[in-house]
N, C-alpha and C positions, 0 to 999 in steps of 0.2 A: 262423297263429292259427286255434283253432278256438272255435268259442262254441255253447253247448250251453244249452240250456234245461229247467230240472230237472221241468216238467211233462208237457213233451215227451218226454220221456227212455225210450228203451224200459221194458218192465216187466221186471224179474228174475221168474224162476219160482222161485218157493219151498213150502216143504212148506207154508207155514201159508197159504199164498194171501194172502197182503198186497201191499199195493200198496207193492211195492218198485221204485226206479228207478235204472237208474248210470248217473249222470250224467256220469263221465267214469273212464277207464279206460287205467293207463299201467302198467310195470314198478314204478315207483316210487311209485304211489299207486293207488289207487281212492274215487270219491267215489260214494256210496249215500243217496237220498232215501228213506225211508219214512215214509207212512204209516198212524196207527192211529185209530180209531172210537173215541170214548168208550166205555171198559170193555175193547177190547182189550186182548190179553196176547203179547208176544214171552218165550216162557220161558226162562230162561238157561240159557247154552251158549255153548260156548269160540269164541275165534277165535286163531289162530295168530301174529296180528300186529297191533301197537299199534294202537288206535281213539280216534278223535276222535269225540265227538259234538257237535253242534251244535242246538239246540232253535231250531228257525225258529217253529214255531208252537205253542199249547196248553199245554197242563199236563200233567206226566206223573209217572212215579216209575222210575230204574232202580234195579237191583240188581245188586252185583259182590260176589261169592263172599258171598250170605246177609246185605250188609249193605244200606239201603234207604235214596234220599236221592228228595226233590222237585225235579225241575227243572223250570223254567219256560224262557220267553222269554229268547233270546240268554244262555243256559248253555253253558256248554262244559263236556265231561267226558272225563277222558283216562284211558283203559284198558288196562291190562298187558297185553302178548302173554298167553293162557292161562287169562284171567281168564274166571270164568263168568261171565254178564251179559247181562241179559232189563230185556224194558220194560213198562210198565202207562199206557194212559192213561185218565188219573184226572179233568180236566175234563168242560164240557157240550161242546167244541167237539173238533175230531179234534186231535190231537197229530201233529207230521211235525219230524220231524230229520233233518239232513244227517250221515250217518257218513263220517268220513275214514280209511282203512284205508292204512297204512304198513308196510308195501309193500305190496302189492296180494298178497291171499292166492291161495294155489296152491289148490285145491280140486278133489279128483278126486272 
């Protein structure tokens, strides 16, 4: 067993400096905490392999290929391999979602 605490969780380096964290990290999945400041923007852009989101905290709004939905608290949103898709949060308080990435992308 291993038990990982998503606060704890190393930082992912990313181009847009977000406080991203993975939580945990197998062939078969990968689990990604981020998050964003009231008014942040992740701009959309493909991922190669199905996404789960998960809204733990805040108010937000994603977008999948140009079309715009609000999530909130305990949403789940499930994302085509390919699909472009960026996030906004739109609350007073931060936005943090868990992404579930199936299978765990290859990324050179």
């Amino acid at each position: 067993m291993k038990v990982s605490n998503l606060n704890k969780a190393p930082v992912l380096e990313n181009a847009l400096g977000l406080d991203a964290r993975v939580a945990a990290s197998a062939q078969e999945a990968e689990l990604v905490q981020f998050t964003l400041s009231p008014g942040e923007v992740i701009p959309p852009h493909p991922m190669p392999v199905r996404v789960f989101f998960i809204v733990l905290e805040g108010e937000g709004e994603i977008t999948v290929d140009g079309y715009s939905e609000a999530a909130t608290v305990n949403d789940v949103i499930e994302i085509e391999p390919g699909a472009q898709r960026g996030w906004k949060s739109v609350g007073k308080e931060n936005l943090r979602v868990l992404a579930v990435k199936t299978p765990r992308p290859i990324i050179n």
